[in-house]
KEKE-3310 file (N, C-alpha, C; in steps of 0.2 Angstrom, whole numbers, plus 5000, padded with zeros to 4 digits):
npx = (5253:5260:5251:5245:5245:5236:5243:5233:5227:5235:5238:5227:5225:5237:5233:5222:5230:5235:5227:5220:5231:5233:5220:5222:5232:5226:5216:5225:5229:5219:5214:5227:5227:5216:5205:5202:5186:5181:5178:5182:5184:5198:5203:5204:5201:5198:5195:5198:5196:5196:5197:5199:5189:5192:5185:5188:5180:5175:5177:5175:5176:5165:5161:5162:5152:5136:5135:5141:5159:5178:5193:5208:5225:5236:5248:5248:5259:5265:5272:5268:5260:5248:5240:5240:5230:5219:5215:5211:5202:5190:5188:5182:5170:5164:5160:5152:5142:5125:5123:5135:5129:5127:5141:5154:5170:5185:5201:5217:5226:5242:5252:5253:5259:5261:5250:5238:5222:5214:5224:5223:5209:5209:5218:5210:5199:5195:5188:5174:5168:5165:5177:5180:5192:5204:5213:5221:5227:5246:5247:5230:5229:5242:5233:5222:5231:5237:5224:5221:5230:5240:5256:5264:5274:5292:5302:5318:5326:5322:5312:5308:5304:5299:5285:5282:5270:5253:5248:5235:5219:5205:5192:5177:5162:5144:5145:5156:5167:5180:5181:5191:5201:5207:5221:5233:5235:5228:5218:5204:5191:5189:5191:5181:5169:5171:5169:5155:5151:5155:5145:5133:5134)
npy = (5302:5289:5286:5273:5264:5253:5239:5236:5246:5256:5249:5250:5266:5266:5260:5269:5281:5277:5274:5288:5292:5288:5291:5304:5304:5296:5307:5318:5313:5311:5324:5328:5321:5318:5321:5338:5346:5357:5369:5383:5384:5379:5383:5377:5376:5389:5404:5419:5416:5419:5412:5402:5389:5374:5378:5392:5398:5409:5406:5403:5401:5396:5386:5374:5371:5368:5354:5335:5335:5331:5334:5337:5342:5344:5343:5347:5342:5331:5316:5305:5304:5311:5307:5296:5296:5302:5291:5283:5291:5289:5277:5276:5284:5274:5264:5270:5273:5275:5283:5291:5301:5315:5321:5331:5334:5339:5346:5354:5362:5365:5372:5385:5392:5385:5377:5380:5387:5380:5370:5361:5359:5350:5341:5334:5330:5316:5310:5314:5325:5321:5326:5341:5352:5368:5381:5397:5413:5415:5421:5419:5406:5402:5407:5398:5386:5390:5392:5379:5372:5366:5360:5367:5366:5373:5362:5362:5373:5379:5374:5362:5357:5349:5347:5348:5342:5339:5322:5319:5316:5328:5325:5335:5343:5348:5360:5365:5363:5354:5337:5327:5316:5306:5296:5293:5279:5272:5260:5255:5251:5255:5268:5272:5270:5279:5288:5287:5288:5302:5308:5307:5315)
npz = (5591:5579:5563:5556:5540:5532:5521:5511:5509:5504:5492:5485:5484:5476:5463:5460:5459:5449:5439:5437:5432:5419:5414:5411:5402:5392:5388:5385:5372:5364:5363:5356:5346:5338:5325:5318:5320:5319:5310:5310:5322:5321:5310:5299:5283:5281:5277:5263:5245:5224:5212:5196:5185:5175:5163:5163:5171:5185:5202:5222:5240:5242:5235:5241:5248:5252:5246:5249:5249:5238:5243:5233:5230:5218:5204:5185:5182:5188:5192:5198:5209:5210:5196:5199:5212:5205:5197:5208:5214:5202:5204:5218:5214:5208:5215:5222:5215:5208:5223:5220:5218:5221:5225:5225:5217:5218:5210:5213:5206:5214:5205:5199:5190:5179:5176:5167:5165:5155:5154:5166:5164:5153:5161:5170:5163:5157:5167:5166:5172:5184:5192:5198:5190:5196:5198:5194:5201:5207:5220:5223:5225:5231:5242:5246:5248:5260:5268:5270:5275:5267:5259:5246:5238:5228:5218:5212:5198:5181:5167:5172:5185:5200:5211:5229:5238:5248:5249:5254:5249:5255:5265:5264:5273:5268:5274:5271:5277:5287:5288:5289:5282:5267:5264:5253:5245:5251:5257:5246:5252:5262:5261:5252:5263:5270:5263:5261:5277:5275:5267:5272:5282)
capx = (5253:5258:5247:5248:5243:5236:5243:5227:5224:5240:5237:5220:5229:5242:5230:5218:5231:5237:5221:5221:5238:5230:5215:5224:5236:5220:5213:5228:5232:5213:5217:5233:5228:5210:5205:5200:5179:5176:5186:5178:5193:5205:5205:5205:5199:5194:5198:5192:5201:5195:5200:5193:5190:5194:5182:5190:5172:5176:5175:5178:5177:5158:5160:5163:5145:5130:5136:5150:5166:5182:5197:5214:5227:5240:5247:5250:5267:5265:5274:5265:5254:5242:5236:5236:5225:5211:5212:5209:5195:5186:5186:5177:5164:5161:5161:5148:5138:5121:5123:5139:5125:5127:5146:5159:5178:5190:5208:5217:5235:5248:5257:5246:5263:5261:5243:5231:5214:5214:5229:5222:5203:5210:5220:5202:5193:5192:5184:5167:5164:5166:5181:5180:5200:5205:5219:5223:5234:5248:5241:5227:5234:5244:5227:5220:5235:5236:5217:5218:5236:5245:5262:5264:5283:5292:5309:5322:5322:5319:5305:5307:5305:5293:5281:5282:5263:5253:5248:5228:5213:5201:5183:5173:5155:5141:5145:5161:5172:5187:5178:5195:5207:5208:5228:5239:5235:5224:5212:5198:5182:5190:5191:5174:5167:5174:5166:5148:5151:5152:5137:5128:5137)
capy = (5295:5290:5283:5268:5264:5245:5238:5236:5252:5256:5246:5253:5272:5267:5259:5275:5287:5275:5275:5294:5296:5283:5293:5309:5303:5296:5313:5323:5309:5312:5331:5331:5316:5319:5327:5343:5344:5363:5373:5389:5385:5376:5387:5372:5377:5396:5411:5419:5416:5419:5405:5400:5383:5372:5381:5399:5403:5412:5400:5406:5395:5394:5379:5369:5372:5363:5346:5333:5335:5329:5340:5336:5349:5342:5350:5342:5338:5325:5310:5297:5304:5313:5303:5289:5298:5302:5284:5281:5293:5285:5268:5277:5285:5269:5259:5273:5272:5282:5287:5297:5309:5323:5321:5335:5333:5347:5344:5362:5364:5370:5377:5389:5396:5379:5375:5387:5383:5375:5363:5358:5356:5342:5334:5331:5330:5310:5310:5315:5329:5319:5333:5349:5358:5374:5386:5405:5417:5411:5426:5416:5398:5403:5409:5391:5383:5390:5390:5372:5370:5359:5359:5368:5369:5370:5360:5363:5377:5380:5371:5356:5357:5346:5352:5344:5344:5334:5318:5317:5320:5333:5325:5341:5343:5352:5367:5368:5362:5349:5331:5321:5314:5300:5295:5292:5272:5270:5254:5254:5250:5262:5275:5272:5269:5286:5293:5286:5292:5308:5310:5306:5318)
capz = (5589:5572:5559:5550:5533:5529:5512:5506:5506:5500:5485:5482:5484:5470:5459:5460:5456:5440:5433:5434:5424:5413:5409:5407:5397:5386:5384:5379:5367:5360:5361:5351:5335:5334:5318:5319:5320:5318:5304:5312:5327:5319:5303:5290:5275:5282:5273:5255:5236:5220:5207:5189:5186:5172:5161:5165:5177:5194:5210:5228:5245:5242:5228:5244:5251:5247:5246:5253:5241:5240:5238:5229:5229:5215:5199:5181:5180:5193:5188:5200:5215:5208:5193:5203:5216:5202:5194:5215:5214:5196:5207:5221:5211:5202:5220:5224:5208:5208:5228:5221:5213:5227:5229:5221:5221:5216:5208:5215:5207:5217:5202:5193:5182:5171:5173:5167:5165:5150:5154:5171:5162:5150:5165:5171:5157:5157:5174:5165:5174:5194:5195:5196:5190:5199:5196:5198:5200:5211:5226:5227:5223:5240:5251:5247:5251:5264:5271:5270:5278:5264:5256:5238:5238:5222:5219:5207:5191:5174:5166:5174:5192:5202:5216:5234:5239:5251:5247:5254:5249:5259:5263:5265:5274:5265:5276:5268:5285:5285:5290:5288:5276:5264:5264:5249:5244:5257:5254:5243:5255:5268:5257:5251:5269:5273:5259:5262:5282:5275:5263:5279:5289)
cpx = (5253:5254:5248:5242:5241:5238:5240:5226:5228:5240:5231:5222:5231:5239:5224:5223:5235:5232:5219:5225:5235:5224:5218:5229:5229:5218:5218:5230:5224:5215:5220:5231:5219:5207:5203:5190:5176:5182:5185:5187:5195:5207:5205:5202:5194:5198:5193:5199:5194:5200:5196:5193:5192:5191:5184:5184:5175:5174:5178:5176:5169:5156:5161:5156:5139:5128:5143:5155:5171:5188:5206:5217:5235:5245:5247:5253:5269:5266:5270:5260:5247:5237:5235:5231:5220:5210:5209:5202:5189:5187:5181:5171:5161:5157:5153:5141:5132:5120:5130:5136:5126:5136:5148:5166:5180:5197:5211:5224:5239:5253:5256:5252:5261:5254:5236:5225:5213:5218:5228:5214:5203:5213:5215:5198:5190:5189:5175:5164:5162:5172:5183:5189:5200:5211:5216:5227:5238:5247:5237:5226:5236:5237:5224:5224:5236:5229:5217:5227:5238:5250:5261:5272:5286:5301:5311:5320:5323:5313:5304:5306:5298:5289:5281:5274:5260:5248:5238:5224:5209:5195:5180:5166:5153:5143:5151:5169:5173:5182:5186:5197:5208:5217:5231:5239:5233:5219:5206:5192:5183:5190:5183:5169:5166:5169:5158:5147:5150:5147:5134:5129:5130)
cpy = (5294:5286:5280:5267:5255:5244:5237:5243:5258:5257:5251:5260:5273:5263:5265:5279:5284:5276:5283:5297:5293:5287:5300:5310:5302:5301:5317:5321:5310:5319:5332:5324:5315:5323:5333:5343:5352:5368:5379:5391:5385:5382:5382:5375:5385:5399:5411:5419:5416:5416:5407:5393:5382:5377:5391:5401:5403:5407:5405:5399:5391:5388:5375:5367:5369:5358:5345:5333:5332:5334:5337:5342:5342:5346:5342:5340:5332:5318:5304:5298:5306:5308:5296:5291:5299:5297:5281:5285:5290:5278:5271:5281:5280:5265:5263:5271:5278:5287:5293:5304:5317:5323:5325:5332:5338:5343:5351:5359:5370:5373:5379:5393:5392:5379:5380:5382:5377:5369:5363:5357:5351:5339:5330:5328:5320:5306:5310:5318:5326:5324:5339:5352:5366:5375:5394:5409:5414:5415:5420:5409:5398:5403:5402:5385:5383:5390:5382:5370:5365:5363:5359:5370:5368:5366:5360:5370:5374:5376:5364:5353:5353:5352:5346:5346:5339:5331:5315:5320:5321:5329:5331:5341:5348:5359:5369:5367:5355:5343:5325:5322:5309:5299:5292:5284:5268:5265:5258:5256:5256:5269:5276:5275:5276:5290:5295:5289:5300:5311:5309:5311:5325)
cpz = (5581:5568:5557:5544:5531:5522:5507:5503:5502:5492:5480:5479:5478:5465:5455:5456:5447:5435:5432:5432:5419:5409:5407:5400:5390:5383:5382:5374:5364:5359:5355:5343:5334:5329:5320:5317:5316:5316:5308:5317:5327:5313:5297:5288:5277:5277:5267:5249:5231:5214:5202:5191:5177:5164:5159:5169:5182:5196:5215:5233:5244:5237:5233:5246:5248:5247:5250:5247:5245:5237:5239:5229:5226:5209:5194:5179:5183:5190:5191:5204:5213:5202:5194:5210:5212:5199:5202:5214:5209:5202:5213:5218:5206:5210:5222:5219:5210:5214:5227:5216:5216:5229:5223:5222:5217:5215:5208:5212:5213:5213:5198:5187:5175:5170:5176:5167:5160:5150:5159:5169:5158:5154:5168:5168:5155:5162:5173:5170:5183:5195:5193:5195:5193:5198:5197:5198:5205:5218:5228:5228:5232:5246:5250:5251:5259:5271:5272:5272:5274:5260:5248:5239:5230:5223:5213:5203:5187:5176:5169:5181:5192:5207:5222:5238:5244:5248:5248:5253:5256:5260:5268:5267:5270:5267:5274:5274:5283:5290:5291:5282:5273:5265:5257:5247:5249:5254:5252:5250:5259:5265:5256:5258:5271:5269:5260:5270:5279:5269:5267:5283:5289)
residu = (UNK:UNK:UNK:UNK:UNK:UNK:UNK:UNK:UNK:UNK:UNK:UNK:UNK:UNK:UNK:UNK:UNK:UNK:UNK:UNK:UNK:UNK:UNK:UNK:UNK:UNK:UNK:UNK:UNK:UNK:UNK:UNK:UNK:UNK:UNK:UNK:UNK:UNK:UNK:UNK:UNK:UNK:UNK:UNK:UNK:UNK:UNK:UNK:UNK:UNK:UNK:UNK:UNK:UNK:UNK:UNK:UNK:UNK:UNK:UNK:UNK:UNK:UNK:UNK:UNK:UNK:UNK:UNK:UNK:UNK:UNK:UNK:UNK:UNK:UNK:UNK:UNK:UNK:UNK:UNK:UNK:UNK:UNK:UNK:UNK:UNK:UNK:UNK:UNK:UNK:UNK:UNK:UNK:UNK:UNK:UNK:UNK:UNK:UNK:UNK:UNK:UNK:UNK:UNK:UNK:UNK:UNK:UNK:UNK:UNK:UNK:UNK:UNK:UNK:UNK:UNK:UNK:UNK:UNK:UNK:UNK:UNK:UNK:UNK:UNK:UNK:UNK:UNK:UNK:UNK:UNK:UNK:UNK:UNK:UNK:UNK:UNK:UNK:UNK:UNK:UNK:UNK:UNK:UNK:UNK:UNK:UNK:UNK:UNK:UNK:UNK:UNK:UNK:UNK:UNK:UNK:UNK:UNK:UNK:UNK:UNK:UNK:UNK:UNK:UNK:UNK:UNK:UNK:UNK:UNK:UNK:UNK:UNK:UNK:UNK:UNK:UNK:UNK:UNK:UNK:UNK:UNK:UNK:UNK:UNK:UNK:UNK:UNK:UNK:UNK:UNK:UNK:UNK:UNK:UNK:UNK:UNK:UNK:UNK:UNK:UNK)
# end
């Protein structure tokens, strides 16, 4: 005898298995564009380098630990991205005021042939000490870049060449692991907002 099917239950049927492409669909879509939580798996900002800073002093990845920071990877020849991201950073640490007591940020060239310590300690140097400059040999310029997956590419020769680099700053947890990303002329308050989330974190 054969079976019948009522329409209701039909309906019901193909309403049930929509809503279960619908939730799957949801989780691979959270899978594939949610940040990364835990650098440990992902690899953000793993590995070891050996840097100076501004000052010529030794750093390694352990200048990220301790506190929440913010990290910049620019150079100094940068016509427009980069010192328009440190007059962005001077406006969040003013927005911040005395709670940006515990916050670091880092200014990393990706083109350590030009900037030595000393000419990436004066790109900084009217920051008053809210950012830290880093450089290095190009060795370990690369193991950073690459611990932290961003784009140091160079374009053109002689002395005049740019550098194709990306464009966000890092917000770093005290334990030194990837929190997310400011964007490139991203709004004020959101920046901020983001910033204050991660002093909390």
């Amino acid at each position: 005898m054969a079976s019948t099917t009522s329409p209701g239950l039909a309906r019901f049927r193909m309403i049930l298995w929509g809503l279960v492409v619908v939730t799957a669909i949801g989780a691979t879509a959270l899978f594939l564009f949610a940040p990364p939580r835990n650098p440990a798996t992902v690899g953000i900002g793993g590995g070891t380098y050996s840097l100076v800073d501004g000052s010529g002093a030794t750093v390694d990845q352990t200048m990220f630990t301790g506190q929440p920071s913010l990290l910049f990877f620019g150079y100094t020849h940068c016509p427009d991205v980069c010192p328009t991201t440190l007059a962005e950073m001077a406006t969040w640490f003013e927005a911040l005021g005395p709670d940006a007591g515990t916050l670091k940020a880092y200014f990393v060239t990706v083109d350590p042939e030009r900037d030595t310590p000393e000419v990436v300690g004066d790109y900084v140097g009217w920051m008053d000490g809210k950012v830290t400059a880093v450089t290095g040999s190009r060795e370990e310029i690369d193991k950073i870049i690459g611990a932290w997956k961003v784009l140091g590419e160079k374009v053109g020769e002689g002395n005049d060449y740019t550098m194709n680099h990306t464009a966000s700053v890092f917000l770093v947890n005290p334990q030194g692991g990837f929190e997310g990303t400011i964007a490139y002329g991203e709004d004020a308050s959101t920046a901020v907002a983001k910033i204050r989330k991660l002093m909390g974190a």
